[in-house]
MARNURO-669551 format. One record per atom (N, C-alpha, C): residue in one letter; atom name; x, y, z. Coordinates in steps of 0.1 Angstrom, whole numbers. Example, Ala and Ser with C-alpha at 12.3 -4.5 7.8 and 13.67 -1.06 7.14 Angstrom:
@code a site N u 132 v -57 w 78
@code a site CA u 123 v -45 w 78
@code a site C u 132 v -33 w 78
@code s site N u 128 v -22 w 71
@code s site CA u 137 v -11 w 71
@code s site C u 129 v 0 w 79
//
This chain:
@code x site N u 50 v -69 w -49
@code x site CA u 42 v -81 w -44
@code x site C u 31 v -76 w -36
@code x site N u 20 v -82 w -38
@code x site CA u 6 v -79 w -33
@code x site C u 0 v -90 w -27
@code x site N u -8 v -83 w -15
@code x site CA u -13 v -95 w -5
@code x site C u -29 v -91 w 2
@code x site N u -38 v -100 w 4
@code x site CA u -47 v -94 w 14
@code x site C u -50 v -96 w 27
@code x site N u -55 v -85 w 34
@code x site CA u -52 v -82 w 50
@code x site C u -65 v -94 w 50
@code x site N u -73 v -94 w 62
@code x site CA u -85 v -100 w 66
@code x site C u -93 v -96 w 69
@code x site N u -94 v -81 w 65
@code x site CA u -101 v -71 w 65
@code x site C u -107 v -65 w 48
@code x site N u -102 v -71 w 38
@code x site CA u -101 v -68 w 25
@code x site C u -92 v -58 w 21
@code x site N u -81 v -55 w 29
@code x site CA u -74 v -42 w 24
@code x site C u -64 v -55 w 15
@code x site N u -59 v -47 w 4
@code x site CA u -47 v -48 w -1
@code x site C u -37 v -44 w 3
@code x site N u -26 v -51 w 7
@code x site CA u -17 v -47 w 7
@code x site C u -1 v -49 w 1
@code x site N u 6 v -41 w -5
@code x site CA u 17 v -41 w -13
@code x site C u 29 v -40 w -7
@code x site N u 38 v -50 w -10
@code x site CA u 47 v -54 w -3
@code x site C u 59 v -50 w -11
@code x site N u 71 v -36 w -10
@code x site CA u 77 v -29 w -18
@code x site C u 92 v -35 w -17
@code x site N u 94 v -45 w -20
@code x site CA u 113 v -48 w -24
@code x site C u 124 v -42 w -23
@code x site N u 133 v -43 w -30
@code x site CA u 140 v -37 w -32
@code x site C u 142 v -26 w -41
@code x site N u 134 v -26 w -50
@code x site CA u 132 v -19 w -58
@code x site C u 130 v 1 w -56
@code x site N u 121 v -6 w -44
@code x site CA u 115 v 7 w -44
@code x site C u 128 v 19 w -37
@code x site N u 136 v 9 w -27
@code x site CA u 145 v 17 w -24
@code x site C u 157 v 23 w -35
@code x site N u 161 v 12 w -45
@code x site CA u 168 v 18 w -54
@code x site C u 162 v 31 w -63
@code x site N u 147 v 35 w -61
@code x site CA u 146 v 45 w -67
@code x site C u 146 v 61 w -60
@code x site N u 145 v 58 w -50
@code x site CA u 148 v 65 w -37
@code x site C u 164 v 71 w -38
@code x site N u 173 v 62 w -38
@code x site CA u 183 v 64 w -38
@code x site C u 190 v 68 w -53
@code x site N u 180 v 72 w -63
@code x site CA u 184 v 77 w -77
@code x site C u 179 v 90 w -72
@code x site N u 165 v 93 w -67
@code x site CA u 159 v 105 w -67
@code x site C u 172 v 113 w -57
@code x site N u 178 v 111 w -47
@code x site CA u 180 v 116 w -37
@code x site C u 199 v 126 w -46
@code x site N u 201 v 113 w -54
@code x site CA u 214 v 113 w -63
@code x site C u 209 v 126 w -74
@code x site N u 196 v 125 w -76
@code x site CA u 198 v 136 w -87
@code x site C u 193 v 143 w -82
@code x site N u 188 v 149 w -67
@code x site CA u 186 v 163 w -63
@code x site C u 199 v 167 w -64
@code x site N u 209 v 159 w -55
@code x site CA u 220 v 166 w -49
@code x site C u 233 v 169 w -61
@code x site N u 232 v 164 w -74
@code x site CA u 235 v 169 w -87
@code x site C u 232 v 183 w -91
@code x site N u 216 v 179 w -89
@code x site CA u 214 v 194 w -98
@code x site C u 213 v 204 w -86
@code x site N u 220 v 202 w -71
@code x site CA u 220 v 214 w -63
@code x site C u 235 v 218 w -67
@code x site N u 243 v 211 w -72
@code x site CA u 260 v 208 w -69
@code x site C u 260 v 220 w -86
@code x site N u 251 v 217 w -93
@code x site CA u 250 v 220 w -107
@code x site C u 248 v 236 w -103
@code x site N u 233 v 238 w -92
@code x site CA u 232 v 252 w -94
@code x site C u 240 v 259 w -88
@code x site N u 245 v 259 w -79
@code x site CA u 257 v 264 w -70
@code x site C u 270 v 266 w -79
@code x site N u 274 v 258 w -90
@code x site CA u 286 v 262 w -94
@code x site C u 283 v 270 w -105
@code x site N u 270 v 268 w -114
@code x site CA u 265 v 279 w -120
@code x site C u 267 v 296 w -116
@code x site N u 264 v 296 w -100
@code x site CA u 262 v 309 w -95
@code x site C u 275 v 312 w -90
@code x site N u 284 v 302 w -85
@code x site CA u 300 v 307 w -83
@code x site C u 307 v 314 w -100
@code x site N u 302 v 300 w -111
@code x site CA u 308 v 308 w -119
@code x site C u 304 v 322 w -126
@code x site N u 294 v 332 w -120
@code x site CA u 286 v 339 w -127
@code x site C u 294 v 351 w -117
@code x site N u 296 v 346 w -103
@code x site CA u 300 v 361 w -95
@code x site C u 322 v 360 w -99
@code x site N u 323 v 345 w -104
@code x site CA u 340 v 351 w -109
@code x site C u 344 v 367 w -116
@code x site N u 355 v 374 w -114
@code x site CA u 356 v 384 w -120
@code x site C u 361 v 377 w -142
@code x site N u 355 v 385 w -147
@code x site CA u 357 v 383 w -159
@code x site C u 375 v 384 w -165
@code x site N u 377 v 374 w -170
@code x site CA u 390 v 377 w -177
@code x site C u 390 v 390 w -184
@code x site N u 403 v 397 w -184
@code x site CA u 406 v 413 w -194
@code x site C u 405 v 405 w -209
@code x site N u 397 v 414 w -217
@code x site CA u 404 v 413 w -235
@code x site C u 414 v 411 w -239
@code x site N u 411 v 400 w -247
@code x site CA u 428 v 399 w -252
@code x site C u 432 v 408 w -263
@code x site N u 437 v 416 w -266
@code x site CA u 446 v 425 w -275
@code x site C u 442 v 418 w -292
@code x site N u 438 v 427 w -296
@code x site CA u 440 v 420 w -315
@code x site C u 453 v 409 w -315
@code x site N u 450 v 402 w -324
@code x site CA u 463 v 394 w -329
@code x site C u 464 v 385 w -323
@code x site N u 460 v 383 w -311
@code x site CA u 469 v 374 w -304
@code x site C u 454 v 360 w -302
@code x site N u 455 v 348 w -301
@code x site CA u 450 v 340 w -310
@code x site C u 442 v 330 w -292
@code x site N u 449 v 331 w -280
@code x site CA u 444 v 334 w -270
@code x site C u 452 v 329 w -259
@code x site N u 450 v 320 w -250
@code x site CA u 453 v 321 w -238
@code x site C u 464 v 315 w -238
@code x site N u 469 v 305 w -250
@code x site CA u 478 v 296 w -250
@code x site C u 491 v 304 w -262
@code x site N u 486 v 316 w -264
@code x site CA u 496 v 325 w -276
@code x site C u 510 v 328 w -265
@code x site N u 522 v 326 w -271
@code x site CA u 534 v 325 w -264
@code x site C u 542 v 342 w -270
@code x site N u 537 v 348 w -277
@code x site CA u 540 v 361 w -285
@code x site C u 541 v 370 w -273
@code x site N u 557 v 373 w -268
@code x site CA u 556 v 382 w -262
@code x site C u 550 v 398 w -263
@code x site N u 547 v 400 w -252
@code x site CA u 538 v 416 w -249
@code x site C u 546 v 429 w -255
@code x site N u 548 v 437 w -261
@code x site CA u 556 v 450 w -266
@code x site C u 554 v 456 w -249
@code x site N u 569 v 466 w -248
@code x site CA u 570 v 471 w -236
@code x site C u 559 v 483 w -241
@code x site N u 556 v 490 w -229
@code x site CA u 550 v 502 w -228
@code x site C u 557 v 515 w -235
@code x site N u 562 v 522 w -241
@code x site CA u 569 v 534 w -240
@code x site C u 571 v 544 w -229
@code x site N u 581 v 547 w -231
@code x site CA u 587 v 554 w -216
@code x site C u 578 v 567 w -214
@code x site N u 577 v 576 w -204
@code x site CA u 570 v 588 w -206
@code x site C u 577 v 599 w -214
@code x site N u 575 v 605 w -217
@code x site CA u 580 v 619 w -226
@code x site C u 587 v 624 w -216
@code x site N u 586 v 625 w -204
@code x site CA u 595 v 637 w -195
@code x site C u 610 v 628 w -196
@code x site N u 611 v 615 w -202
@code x site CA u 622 v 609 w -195
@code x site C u 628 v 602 w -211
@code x site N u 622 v 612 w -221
@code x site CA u 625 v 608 w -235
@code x site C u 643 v 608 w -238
@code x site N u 652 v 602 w -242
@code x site CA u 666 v 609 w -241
@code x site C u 661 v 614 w -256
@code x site N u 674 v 630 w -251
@code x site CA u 672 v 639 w -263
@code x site C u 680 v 635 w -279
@code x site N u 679 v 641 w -287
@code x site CA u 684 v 639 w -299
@code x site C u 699 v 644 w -300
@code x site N u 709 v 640 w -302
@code x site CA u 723 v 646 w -300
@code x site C u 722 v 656 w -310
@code x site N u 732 v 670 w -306
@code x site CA u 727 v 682 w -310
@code x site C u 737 v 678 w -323
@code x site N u 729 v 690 w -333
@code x site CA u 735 v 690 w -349
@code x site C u 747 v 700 w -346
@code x site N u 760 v 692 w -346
@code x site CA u 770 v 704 w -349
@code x site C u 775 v 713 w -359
@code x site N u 767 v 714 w -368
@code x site CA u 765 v 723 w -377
@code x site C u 753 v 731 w -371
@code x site N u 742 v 733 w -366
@code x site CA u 740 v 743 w -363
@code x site C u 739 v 758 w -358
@code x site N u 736 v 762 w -356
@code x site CA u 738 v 774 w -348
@code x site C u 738 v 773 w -334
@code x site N u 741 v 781 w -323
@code x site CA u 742 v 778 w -309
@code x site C u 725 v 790 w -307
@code x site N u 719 v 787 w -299
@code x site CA u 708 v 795 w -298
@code x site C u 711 v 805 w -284
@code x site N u 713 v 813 w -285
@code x site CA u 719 v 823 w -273
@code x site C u 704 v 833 w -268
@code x site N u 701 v 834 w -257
@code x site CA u 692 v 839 w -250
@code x site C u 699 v 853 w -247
@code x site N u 685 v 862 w -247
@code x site CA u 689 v 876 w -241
@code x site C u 697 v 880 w -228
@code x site N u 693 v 871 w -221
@code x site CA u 699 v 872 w -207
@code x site C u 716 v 868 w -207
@code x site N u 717 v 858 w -215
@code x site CA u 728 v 852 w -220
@code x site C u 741 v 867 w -225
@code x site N u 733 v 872 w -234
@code x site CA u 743 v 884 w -240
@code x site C u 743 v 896 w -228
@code x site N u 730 v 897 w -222
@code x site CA u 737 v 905 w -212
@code x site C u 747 v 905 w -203
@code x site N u 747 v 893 w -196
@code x site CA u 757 v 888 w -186
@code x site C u 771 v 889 w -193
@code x site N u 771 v 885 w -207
@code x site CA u 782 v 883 w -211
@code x site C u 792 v 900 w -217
@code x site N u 778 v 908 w -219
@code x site CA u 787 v 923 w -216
@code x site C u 790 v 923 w -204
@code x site N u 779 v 924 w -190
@code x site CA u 787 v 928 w -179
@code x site C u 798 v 922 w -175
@code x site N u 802 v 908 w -178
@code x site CA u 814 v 906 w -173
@code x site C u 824 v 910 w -178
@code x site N u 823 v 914 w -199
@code x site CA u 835 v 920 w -204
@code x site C u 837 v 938 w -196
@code x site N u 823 v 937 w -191
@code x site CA u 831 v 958 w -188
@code x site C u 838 v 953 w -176
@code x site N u 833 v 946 w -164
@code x site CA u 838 v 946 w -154
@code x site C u 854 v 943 w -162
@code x site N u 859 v 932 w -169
@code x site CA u 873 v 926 w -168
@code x site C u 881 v 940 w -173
@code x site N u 875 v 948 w -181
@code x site CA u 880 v 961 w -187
@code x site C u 880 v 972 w -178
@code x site N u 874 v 971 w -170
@code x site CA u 870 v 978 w -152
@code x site C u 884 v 973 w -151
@code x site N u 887 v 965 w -142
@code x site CA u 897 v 959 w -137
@code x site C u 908 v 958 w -142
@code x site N u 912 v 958 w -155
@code x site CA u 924 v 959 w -159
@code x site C u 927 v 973 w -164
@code x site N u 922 v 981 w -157
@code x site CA u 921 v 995 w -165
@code x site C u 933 v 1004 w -153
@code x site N u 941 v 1008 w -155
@code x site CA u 952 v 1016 w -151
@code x site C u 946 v 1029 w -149
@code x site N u 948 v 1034 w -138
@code x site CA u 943 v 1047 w -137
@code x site C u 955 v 1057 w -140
@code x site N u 954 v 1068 w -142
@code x site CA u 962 v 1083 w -148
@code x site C u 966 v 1088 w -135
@code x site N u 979 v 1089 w -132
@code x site CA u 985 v 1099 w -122
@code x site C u 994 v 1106 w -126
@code x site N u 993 v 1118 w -123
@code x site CA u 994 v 1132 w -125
@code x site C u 1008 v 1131 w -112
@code x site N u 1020 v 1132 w -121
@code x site CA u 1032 v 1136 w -106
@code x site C u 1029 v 1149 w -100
@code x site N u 1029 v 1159 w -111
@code x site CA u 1025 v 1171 w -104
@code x site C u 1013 v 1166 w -90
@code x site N u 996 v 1165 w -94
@code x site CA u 989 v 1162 w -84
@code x site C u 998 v 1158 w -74
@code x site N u 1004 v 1142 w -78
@code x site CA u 1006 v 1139 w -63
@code x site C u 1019 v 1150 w -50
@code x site N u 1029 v 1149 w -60
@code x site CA u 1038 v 1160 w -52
@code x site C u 1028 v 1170 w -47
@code x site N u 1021 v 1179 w -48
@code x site CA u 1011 v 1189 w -42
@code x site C u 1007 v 1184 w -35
@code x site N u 998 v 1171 w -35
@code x site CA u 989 v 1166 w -29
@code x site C u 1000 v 1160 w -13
@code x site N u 1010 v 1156 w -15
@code x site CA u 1022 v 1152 w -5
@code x site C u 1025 v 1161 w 5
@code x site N u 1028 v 1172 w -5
@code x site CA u 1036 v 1184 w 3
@code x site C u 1022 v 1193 w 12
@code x site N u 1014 v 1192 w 5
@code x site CA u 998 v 1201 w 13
@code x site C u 1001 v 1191 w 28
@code x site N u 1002 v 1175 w 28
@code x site CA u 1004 v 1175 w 41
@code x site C u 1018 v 1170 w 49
@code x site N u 1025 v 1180 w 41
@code x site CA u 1037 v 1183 w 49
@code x site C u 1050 v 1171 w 47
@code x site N u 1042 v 1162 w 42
@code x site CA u 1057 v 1151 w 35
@code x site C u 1061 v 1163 w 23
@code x site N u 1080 v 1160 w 28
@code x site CA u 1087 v 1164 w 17
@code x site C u 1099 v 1158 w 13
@code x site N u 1093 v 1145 w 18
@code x site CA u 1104 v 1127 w 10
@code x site C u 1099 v 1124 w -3
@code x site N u 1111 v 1114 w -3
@code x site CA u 1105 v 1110 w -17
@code x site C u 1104 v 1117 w -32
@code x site N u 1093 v 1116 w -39
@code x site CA u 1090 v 1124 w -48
@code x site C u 1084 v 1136 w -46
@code x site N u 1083 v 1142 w -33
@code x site CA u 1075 v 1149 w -30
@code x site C u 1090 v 1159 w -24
@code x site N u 1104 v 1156 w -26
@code x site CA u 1112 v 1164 w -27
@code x site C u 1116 v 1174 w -38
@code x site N u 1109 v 1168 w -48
@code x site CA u 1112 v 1174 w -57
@code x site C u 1105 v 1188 w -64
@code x site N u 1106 v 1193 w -72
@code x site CA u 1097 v 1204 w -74
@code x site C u 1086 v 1197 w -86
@code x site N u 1078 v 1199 w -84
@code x site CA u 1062 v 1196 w -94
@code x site C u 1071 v 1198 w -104
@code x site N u 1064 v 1188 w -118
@code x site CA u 1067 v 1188 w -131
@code x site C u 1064 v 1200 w -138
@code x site N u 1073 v 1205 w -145
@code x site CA u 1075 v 1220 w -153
@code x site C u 1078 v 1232 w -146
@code x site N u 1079 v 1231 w -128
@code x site CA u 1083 v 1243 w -122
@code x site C u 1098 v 1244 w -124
@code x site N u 1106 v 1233 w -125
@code x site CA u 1122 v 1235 w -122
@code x site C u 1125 v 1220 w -134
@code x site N u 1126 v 1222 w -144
@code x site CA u 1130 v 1212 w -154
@code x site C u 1145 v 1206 w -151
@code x site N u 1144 v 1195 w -155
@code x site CA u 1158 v 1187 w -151
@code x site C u 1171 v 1194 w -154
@code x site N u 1181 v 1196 w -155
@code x site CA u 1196 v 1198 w -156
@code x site C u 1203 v 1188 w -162
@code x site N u 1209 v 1193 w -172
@code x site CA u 1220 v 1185 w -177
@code x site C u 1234 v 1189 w -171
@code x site N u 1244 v 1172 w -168
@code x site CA u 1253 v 1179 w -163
@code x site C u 1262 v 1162 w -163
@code x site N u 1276 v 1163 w -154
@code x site CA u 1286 v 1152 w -156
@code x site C u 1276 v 1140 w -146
@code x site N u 1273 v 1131 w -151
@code x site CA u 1268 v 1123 w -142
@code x site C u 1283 v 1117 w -134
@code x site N u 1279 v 1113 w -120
@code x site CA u 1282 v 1111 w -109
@code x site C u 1276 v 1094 w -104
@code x site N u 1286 v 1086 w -107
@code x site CA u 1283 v 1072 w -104
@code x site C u 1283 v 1070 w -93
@code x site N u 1276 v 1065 w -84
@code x site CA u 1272 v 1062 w -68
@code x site C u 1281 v 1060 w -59
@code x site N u 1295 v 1049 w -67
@code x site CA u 1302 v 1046 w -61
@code x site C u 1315 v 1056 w -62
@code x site N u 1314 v 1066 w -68
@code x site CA u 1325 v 1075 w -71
@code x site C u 1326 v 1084 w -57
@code x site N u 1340 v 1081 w -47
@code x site CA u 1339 v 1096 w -33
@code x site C u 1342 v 1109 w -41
@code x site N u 1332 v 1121 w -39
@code x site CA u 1333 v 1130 w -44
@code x site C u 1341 v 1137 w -33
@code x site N u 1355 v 1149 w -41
@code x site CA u 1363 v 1154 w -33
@code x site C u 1350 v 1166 w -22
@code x site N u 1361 v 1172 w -13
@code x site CA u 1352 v 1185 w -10
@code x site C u 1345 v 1192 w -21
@code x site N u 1334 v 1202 w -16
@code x site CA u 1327 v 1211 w -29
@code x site C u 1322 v 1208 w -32
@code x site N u 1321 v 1195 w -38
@code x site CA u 1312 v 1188 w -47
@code x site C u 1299 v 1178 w -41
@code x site N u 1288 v 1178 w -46
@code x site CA u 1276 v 1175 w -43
@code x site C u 1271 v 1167 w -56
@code x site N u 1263 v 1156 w -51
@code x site CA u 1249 v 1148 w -64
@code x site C u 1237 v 1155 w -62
@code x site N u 1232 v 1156 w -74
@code x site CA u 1222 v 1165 w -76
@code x site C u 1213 v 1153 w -80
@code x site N u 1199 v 1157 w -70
@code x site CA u 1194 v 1139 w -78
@code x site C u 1180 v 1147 w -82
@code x site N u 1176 v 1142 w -94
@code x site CA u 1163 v 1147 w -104
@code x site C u 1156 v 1141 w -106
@code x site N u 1145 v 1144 w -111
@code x site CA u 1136 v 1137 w -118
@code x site C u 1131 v 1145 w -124
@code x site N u 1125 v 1131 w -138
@code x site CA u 1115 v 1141 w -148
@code x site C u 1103 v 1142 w -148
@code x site N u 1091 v 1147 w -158
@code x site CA u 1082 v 1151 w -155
@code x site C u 1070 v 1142 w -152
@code x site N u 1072 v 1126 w -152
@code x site CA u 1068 v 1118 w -149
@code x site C u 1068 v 1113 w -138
@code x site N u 1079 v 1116 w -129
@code x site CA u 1085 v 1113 w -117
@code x site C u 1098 v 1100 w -115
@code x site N u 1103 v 1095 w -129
@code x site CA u 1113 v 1087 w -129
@code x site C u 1124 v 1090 w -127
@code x site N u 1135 v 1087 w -115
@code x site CA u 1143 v 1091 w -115
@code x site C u 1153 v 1090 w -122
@code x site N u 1161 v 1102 w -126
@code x site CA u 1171 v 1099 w -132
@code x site C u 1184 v 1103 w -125
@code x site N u 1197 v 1096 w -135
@code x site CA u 1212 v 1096 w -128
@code x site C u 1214 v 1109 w -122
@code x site N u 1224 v 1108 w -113
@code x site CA u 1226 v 1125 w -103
@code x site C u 1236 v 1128 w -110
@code x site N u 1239 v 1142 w -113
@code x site CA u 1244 v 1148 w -118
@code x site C u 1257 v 1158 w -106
@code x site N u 1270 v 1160 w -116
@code x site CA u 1276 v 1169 w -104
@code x site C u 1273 v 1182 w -103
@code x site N u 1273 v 1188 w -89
@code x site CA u 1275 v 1201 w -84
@code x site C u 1285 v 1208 w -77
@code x site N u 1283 v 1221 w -80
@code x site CA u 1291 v 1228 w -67
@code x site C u 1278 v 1227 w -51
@code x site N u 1289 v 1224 w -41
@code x site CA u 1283 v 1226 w -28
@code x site C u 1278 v 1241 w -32
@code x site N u 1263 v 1248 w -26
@code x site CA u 1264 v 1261 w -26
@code x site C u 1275 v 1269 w -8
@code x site N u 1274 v 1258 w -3
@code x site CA u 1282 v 1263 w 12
@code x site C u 1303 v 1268 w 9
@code x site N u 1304 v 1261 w 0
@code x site CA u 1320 v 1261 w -4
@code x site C u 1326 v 1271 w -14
@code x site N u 1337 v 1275 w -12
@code x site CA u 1342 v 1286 w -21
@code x site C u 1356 v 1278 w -28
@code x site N u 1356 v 1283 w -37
@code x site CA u 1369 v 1276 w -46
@code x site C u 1374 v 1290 w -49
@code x site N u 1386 v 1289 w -46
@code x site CA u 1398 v 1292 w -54
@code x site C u 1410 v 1287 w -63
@code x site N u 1415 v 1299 w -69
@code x site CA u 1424 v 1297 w -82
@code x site C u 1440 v 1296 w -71
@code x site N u 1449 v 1295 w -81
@code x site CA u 1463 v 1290 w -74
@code x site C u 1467 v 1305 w -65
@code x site N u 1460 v 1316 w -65
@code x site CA u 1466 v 1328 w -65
@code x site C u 1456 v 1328 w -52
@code x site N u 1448 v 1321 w -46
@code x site CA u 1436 v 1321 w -39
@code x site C u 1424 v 1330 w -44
@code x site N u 1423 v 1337 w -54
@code x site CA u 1409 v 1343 w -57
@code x site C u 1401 v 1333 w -59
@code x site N u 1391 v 1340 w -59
@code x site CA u 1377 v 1332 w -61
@code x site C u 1371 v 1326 w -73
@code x site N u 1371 v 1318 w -73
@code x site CA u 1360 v 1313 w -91
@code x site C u 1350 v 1313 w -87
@code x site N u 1349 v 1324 w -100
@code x site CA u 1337 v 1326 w -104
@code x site C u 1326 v 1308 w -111
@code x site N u 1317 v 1310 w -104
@code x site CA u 1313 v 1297 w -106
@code x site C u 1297 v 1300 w -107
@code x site N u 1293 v 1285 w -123
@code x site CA u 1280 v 1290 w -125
@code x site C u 1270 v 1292 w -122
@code x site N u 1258 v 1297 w -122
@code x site CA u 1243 v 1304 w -115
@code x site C u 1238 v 1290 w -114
@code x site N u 1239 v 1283 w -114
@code x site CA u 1231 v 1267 w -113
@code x site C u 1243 v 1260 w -107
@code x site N u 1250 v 1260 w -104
@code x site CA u 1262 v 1255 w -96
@code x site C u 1264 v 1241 w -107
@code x site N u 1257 v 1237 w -117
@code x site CA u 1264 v 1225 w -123
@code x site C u 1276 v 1230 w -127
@code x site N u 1286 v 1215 w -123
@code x site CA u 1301 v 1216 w -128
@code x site C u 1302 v 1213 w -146
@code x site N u 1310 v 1223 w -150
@code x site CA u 1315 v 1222 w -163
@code x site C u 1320 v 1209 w -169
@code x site N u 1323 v 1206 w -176
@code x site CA u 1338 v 1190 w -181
@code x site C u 1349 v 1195 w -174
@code x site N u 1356 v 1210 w -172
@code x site CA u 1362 v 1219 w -176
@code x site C u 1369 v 1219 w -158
@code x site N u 1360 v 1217 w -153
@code x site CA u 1363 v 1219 w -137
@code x site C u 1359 v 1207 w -129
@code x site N u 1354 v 1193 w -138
@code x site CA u 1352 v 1184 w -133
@code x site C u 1367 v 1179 w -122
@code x site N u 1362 v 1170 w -111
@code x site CA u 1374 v 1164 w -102
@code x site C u 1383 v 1153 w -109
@code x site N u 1393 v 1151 w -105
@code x site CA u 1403 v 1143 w -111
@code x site C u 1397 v 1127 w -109
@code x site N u 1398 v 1118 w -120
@code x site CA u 1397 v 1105 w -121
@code x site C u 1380 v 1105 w -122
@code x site N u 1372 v 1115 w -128
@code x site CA u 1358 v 1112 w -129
@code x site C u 1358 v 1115 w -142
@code x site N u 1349 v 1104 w -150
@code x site CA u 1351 v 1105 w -162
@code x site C u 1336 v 1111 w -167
@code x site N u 1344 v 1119 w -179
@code x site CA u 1331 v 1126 w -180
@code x site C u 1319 v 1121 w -192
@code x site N u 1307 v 1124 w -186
@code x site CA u 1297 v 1114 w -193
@code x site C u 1280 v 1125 w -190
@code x site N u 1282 v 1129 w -198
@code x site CA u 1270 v 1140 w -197
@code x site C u 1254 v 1133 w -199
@code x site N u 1244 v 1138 w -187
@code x site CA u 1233 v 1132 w -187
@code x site C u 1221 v 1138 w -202
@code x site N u 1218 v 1127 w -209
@code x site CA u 1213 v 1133 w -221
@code x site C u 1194 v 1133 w -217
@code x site N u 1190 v 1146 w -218
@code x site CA u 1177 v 1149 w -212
@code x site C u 1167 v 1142 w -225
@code x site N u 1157 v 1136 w -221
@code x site CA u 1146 v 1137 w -230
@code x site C u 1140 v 1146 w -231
@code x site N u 1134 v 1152 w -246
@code x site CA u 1126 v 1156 w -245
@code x site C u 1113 v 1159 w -241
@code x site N u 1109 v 1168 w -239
@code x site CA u 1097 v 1170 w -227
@code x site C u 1089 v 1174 w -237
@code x site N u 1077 v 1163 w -233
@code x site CA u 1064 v 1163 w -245
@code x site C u 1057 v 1181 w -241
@code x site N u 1051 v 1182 w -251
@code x site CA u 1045 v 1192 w -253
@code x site C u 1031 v 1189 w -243
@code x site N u 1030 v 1201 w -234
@code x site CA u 1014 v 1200 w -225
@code x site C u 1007 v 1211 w -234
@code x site N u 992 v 1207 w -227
@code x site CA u 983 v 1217 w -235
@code x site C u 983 v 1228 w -219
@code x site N u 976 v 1239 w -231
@code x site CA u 976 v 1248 w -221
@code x site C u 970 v 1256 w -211
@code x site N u 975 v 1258 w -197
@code x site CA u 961 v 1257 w -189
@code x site C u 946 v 1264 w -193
@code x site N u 934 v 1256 w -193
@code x site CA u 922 v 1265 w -192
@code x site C u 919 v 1274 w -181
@code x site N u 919 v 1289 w -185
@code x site CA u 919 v 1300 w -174
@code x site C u 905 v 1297 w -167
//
């Protein structure tokens, strides 16, 4: 609506109108600021990852395959019992040392009776087996064995031996060499160079049972 002053100006008289266009301009700045701002929020979001072949997209329900475990933690293949066993060098060594050692250890050592009687008597023990004379100086005697529990009258003596091994064997009877025997006349009997008693002159109520010697292995002969 248009009017004039009294001056000749025109003047234009603005309604309502004009404000309603005011208030559109003001509506579509503040749009297209609302517009550029979300533009530039959505440009700095980080990007969604790729989706994998196959899979059709955000709304796909197909579960994920697990990863594979690492190789160090693979379980092994259960061994072929028909194979061979694979045995390592060090393996067969150890396994001789411990057979010599077990053969070490179960090994019996060699004693010599002679040795040890020498070895006894050099320091002056002369018990035991070391009463005896060394193997092959004074060979055993055969003669009436004498059972332990038998009292031998006067005269008579156990002669105790061993063989060349040092095992003792049963005692045999003797003449005491301290005692003299006589016949009914009182002379003297004559009695043998080894003082073993005969069957012949054995004492009353001893039964006679003669000691049967083993034979004595053949030795080799000393290296001069």
């Amino acid at each position: 609506m248009a009017s004039y002053s009294g001056d000749g100006v025109r003047v234009v008289h603005d309604g309502g109108a004009g404000r309603i266009v005011r208030i559109l301009l003001v509506a579509a700045a503040m749009v297209a600021v609302a517009t550029a701002l979300a533009i530039v929020l959505i440009r700095r979001a980080p990007m969604p990852p790729p989706q994998p072949a196959g899979e059709t997209g955000p709304l796909s329900m197909a579960p994920a395959e697990p990863a594979p475990p690492p190789a160090a933690h693979e379980p092994r293949a259960p061994a072929d019992p028909q194979a061979a066993p694979v045995v390592r060098a060090v393996d067969k060594l150890r396994a001789r040392r411990r057979a010599a050692a077990a053969a070490e250890a179960g090994k019996q050592p060699e004693i010599d009776a002679r040795e040890v009687i020498e070895y006894l008597r050099a320091r002056g023990d002369h018990t035991g087996i070391a009463a005896f004379e060394p193997p092959g100086t004074d060979p055993p005697k055969s003669g009436i064995i004498v059972p332990d529990d038998f009292p031998l009258p006067d005269g008579y003596v156990r002669h105790h031996q061993a063989d060349d091994d040092g095992n003792q064997l049963p005692a045999i009877l003797m003449f005491h060499p301290d005692f003299e025997f006589v016949d009914e006349s009182g002379a003297p009997v004559a009695l043998p160079e080894d003082r073993v008693v005969p069957a012949e002159l054995a004492p009353s109520g001893l039964p006679v049972r003669m000691l049967d010697l083993p034979k004595a292995p053949s030795r080799p002969a000393p290296t001069p």
